[in-house]
Backbone as CSV, one residue per row, in Angstrom:
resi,resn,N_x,N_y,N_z,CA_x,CA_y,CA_z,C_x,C_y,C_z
1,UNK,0.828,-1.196,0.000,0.000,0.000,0.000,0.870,1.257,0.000
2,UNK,1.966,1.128,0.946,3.111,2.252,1.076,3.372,2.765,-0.430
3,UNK,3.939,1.537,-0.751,4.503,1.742,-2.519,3.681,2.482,-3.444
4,UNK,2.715,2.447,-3.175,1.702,2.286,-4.259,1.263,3.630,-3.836
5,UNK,1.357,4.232,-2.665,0.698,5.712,-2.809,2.319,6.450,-3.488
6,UNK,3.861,6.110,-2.756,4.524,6.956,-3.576,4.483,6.837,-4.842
7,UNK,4.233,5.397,-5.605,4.502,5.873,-6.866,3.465,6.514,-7.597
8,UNK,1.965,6.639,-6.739,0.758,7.051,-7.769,1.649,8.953,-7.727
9,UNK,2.111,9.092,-6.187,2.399,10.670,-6.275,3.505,10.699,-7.485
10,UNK,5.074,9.577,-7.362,5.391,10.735,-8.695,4.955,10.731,-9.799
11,UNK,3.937,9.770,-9.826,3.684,9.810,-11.772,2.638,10.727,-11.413
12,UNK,1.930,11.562,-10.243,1.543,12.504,-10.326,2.282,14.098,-10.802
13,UNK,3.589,13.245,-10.573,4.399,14.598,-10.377,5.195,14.721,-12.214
14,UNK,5.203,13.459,-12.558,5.378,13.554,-14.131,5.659,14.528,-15.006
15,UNK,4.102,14.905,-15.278,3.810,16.013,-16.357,4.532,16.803,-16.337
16,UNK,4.410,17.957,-14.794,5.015,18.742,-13.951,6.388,18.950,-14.816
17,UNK,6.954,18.084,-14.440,8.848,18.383,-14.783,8.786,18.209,-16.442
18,UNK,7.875,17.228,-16.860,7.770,17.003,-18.674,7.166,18.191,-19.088
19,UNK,5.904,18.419,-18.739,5.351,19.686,-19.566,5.759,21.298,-19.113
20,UNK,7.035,21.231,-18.210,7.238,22.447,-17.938,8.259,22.978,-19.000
21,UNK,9.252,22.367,-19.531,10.199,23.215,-20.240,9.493,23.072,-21.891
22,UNK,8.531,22.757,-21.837,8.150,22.488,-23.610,7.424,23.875,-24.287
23,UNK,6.738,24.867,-23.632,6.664,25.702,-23.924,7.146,26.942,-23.644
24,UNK,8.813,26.821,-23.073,9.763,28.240,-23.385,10.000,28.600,-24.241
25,UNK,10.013,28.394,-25.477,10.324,29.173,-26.881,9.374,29.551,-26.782
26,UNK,7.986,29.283,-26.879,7.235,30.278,-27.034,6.827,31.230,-26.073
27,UNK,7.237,31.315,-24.704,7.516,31.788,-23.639,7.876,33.185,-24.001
28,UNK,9.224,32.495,-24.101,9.970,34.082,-24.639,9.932,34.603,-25.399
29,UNK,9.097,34.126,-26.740,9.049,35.056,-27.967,7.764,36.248,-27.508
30,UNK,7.284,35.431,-26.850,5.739,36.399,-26.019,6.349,37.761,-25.241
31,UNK,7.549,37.485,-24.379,8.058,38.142,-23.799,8.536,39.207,-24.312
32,UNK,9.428,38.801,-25.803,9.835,39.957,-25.972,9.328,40.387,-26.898
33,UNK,7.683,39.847,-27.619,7.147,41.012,-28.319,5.898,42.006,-27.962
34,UNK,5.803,41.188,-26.560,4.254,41.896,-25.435,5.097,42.812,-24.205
35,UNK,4.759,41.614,-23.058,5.625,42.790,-22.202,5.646,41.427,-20.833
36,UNK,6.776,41.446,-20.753,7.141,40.256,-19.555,7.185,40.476,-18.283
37,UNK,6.413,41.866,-17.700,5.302,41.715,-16.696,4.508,41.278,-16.882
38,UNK,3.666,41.354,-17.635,2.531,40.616,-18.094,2.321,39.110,-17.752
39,UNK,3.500,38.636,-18.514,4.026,36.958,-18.488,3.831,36.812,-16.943
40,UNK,5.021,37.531,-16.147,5.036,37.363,-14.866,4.161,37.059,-13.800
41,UNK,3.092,37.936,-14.393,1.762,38.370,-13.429,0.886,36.833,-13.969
42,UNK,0.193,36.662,-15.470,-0.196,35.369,-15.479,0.361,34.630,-15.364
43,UNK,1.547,34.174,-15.383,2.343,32.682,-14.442,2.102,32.697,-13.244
44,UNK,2.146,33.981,-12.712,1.921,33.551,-11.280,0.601,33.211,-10.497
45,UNK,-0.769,34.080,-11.759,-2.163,33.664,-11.403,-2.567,32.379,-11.778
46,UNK,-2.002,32.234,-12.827,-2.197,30.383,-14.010,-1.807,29.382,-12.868
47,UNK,-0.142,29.920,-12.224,0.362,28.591,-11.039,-0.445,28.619,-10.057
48,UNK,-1.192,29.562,-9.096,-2.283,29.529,-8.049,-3.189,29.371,-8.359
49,UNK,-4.166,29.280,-9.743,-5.312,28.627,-9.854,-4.957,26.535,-10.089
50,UNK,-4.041,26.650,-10.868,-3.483,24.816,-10.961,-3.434,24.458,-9.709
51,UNK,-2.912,25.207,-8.613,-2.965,24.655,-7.167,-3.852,24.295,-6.461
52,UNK,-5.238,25.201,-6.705,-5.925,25.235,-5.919,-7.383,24.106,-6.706
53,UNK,-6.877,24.366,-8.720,-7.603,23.070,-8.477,-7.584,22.090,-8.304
54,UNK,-5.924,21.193,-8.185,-5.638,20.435,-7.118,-6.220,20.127,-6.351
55,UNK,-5.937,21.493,-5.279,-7.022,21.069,-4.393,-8.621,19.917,-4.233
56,UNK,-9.011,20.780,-5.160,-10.355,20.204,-5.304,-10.649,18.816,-6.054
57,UNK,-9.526,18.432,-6.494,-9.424,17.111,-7.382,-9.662,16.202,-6.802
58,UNK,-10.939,15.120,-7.390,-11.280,13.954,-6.780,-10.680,12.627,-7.396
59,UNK,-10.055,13.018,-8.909,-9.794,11.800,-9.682,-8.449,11.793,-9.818
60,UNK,-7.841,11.168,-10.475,-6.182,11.376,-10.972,-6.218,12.089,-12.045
61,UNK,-7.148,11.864,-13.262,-7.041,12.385,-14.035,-7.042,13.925,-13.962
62,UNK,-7.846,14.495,-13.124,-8.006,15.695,-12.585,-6.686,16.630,-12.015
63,UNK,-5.942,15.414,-11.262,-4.842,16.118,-10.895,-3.467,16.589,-11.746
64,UNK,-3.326,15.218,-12.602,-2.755,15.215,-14.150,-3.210,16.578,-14.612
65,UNK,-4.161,16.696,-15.125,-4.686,17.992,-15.969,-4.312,19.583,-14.841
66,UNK,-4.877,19.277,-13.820,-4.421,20.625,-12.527,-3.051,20.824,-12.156
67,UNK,-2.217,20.021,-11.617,-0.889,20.292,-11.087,-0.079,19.943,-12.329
68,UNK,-0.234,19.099,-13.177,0.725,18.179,-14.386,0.807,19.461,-15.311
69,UNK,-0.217,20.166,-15.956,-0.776,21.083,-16.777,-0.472,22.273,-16.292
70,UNK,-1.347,23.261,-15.772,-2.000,24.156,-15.524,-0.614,24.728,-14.685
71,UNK,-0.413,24.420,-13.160,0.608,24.770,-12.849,1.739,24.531,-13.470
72,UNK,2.346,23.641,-13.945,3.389,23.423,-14.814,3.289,24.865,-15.870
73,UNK,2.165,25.145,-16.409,2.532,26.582,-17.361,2.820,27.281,-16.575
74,UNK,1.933,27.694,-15.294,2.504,28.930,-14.713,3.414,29.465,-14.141
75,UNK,3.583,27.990,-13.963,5.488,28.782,-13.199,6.506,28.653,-13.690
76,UNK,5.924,27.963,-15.401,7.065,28.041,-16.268,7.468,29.451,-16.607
77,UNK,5.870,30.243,-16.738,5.934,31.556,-17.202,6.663,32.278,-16.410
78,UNK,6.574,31.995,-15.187,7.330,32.875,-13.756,8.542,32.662,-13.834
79,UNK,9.178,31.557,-14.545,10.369,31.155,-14.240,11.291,32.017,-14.985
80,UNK,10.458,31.937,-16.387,11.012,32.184,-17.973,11.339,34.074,-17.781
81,UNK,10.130,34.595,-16.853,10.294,35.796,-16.678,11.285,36.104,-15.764
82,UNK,11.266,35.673,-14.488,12.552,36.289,-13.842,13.667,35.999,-14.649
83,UNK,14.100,34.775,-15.371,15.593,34.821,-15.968,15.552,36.013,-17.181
84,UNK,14.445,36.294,-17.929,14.488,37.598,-18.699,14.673,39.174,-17.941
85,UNK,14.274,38.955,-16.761,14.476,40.052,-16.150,15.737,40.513,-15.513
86,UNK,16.207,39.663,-15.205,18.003,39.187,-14.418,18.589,40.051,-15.780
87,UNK,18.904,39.657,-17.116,19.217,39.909,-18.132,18.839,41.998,-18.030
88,UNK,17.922,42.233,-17.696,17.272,43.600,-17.796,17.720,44.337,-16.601
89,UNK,18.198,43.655,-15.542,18.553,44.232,-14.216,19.748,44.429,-14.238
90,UNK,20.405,43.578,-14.344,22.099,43.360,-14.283,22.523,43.312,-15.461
91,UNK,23.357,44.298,-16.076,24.243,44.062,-17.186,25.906,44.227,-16.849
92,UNK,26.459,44.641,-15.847,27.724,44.526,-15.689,27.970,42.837,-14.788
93,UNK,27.249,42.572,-13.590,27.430,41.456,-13.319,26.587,40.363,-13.550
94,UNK,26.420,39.953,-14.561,25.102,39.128,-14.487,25.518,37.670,-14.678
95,UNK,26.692,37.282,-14.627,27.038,36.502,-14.341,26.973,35.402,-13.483
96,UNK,27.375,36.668,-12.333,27.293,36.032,-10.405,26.149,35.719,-10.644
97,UNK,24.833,36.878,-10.925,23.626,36.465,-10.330,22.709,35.427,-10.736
98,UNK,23.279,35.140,-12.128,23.192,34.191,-12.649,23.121,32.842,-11.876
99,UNK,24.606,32.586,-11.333,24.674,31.786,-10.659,23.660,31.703,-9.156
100,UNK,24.056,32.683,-8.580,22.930,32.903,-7.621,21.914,32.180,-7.610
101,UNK,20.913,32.888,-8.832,19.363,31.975,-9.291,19.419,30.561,-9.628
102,UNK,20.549,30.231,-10.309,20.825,29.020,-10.836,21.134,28.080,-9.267
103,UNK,21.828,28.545,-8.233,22.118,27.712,-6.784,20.738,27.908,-6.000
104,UNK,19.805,29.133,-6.193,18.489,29.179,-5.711,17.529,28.059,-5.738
105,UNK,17.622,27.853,-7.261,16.218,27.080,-7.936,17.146,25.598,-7.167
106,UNK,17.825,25.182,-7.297,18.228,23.853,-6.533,17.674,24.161,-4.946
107,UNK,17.982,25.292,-4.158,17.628,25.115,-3.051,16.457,25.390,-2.898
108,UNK,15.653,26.152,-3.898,14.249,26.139,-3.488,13.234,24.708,-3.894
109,UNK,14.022,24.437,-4.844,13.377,22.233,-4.669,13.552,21.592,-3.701
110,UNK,14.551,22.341,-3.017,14.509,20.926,-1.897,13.978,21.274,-0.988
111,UNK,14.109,23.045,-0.493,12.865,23.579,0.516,11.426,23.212,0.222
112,UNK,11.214,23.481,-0.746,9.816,23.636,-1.309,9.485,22.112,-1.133
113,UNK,10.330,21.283,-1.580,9.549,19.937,-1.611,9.483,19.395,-0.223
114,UNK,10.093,19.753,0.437,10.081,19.630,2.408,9.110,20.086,2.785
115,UNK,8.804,21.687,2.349,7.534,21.801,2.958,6.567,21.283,2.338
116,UNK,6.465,21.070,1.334,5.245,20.599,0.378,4.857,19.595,1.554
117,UNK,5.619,18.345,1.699,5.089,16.928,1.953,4.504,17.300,3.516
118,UNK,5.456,18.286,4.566,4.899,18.317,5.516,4.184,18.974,6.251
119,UNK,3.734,20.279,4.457,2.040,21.229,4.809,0.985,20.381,4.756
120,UNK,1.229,19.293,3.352,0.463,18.156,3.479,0.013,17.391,4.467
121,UNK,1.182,16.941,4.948,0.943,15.735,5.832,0.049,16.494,6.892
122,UNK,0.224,17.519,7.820,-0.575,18.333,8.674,-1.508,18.821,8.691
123,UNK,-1.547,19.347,7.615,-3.168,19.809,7.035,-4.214,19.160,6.061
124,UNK,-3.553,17.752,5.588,-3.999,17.152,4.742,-3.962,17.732,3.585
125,UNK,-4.873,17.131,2.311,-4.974,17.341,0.819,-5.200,18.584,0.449
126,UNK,-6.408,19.030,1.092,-7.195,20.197,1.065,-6.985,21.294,1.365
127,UNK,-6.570,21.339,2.643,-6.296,22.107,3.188,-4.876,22.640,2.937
128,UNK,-4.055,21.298,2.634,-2.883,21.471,2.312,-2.472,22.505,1.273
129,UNK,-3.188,22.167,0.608,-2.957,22.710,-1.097,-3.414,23.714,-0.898
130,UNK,-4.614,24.467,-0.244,-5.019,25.613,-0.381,-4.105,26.403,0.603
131,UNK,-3.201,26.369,1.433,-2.116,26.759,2.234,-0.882,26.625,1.187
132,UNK,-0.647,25.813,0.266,0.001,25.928,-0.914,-0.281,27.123,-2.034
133,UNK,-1.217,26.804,-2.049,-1.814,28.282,-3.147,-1.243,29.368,-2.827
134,UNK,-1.501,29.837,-1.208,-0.770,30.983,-0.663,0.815,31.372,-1.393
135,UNK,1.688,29.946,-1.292,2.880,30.473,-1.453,3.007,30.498,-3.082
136,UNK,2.045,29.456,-3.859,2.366,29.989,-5.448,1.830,30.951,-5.719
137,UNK,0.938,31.987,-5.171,0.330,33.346,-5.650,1.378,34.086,-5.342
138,UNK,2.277,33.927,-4.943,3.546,34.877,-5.031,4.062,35.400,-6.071
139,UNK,4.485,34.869,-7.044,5.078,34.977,-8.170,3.828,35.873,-9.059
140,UNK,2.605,36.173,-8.424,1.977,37.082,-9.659,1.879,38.365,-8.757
141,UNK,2.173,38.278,-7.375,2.327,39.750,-7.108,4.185,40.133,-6.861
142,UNK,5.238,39.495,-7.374,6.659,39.700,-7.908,6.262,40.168,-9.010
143,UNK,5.452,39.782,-10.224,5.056,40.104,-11.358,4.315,41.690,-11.398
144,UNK,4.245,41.934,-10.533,3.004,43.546,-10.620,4.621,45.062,-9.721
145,UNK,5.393,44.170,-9.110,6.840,44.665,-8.776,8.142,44.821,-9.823
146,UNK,7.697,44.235,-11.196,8.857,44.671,-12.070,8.786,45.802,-12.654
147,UNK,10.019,46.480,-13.231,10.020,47.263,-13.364,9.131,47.822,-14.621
148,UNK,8.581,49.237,-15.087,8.130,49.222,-16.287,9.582,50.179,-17.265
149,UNK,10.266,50.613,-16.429,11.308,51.290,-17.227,12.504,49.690,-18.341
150,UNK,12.112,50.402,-19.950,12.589,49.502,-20.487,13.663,50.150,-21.418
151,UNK,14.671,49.841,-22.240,15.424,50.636,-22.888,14.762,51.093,-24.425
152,UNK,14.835,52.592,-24.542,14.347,53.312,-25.500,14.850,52.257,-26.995
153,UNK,14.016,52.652,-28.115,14.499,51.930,-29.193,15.293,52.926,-29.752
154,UNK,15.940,52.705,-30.631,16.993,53.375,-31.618,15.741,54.595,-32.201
155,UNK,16.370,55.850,-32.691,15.802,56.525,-33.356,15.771,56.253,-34.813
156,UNK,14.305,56.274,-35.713,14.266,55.731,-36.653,15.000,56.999,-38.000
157,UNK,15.126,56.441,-39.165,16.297,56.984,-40.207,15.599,58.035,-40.425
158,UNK,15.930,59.006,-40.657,15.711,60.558,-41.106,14.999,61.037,-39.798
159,UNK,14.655,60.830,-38.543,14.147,61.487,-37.697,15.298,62.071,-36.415
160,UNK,15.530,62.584,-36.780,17.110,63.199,-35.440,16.590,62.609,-33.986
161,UNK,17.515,61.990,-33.071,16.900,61.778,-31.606,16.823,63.048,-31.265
162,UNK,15.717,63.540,-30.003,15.281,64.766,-29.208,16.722,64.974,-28.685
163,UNK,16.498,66.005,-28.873,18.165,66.938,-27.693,17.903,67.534,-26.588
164,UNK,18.482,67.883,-25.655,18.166,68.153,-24.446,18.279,69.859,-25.352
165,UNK,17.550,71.077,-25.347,17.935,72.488,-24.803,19.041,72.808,-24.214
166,UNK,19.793,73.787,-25.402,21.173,74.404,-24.703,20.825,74.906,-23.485
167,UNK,21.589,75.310,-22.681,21.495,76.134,-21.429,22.290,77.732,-22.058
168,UNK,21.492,78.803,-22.590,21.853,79.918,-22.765,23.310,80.235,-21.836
169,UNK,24.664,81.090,-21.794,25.803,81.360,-20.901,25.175,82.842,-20.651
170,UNK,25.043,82.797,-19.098,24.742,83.880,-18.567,25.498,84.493,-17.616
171,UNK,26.961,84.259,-18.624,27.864,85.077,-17.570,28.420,84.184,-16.150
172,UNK,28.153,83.072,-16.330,28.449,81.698,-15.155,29.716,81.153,-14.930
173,UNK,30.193,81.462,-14.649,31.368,80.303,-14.348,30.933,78.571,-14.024
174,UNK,31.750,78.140,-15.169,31.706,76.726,-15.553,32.719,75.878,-15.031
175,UNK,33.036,74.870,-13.807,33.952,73.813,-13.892,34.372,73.283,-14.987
176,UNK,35.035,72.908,-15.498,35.682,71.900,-16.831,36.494,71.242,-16.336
């Protein structure tokens, strides 16, 4: 019986890791022709509704389609966006922080999956998951915190970029 509930959980957990990296190309092409707050904000509402209908799941198939699916997009979207944003934040070191996120996401699997099993185990299914929801609705209010300042485009051919106004010399003494 032991056996048989872990293995129904990981082939619950399947999809999850399969259907999460299959739609980043199109991830990011969204990103960079809409606006990857946007992305941010629905990954993070898409991953707290998959949670919570979890929750409510009576069948397997249900849970397949809710946590396998549904969350699997949304926090792909969350994911896909913070590493586009790292890129937008940091341009002299983005290296380190790189790494940083990259030593994060390992430690937040193994936190996350610690607490997962033992919000579960305490609060049960239901309850569990909807105390879960809490922490995946995070990522859509990180998403409403990015920045909107983005870099200007090039000025197009025959239109001069705007100039700042000389400052008239009114007799001032100037440092140089």
């Amino acid at each position: 019986m032991l056996l048989a509930t872990y293995f129904t959980s990981i082939v619950a957990g399947i999809p999850e890791r399969g259907a999460g990296p299959v739609p980043l190309p199109l991830i990011v092409a969204f990103c960079r022709r809409k606006s990857t707050r946007l992305t941010a904000v629905f990954g993070g509402l898409t991953a707290a509704l998959g949670c919570l209908f979890t929750s409510f799941a009576s069948q397997m198939h249900q849970v397949f389609l809710s946590y396998g699916f549904v969350m699997a997009l949304g926090l792909s979207l969350a994911r896909v966006t913070s590493s586009l944003m790292i890129g937008q934040y940091f341009k002299r070191r983005r290296e380190r922080v790189e790494v940083i996120v990259a030593s994060g996401t390992g430690c937040g699997v193994i936190i996350f999956s610690y607490s997962f099993a033992k919000i579960i185990r305490v609060l049960g299914w239901r309850l569990g998951l909807h105390a879960i929801t809490g922490l995946a609705v995070i990522p859509f209010f990180r998403g409403h915190l990015l920045s909107f300042s983005l870099p200007l485009p090039p000025p197009e051919e025959g239109h001069p970029a705007p100039q700042e106004p000389e400052e008239e010399d009114q007799g001032q003494v100037r440092d140089i």
